[in-house]
C-alpha positions in Angstrom: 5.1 149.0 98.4 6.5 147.1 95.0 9.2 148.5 93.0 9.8 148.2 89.2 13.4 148.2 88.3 14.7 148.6 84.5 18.5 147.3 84.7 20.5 147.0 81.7 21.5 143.7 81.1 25.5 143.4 80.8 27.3 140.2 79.9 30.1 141.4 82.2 29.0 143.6 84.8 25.9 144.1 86.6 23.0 145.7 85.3 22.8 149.5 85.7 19.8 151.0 87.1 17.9 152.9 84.7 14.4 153.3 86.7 12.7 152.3 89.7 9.9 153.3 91.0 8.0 152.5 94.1 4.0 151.5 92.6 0.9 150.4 94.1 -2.3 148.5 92.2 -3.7 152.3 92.4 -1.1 153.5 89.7 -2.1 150.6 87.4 -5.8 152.0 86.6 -6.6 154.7 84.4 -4.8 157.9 83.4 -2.2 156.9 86.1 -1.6 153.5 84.1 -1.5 154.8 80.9 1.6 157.5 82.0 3.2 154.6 84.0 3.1 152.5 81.0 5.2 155.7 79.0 7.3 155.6 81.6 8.2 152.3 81.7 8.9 152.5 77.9 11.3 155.9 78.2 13.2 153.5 80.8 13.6 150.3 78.1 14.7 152.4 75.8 17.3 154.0 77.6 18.4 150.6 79.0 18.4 149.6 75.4 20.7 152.4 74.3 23.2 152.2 77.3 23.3 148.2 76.5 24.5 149.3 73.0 26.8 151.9 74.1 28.8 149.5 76.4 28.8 147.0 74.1 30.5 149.2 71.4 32.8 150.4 74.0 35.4 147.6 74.1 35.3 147.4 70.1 36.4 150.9 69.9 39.3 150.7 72.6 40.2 147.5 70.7 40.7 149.2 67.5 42.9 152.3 69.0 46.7 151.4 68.2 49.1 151.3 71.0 51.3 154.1 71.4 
């Protein structure tokens, strides 16, 4: 069966998996679709969101003096 995967796309690390899911052309028709579809978008947006977080992350440890 295919797979979708939503990784997060990190200049200097691999991506993190934020979804997968195992899908067949059954779960593209219809109702089944449509609430794959949401699903899909709940996963980009969290791979959005972690992308931004680790991104921020060195600027803030580069902005901590040193003790």
């Amino acid at each position: 069966m295919a797979q979708i995967l939503v990784l997060t796309d990190t200049a200097d690390a691999d991506g993190e998996v934020v979804y997968c899911e195992s899908v067949g052309s059954v779960h593209l028709e219809g109702h089944a679709g449509a609430q794959l579809v949401e699903r899909l978008r709940w996963a980009v947006r969290d791979a959005q969101v972690a992308e931004h977080r680790a991104m921020l992350r060195p600027a803030v440890t580069e902005k901590r003096p040193a003790a």
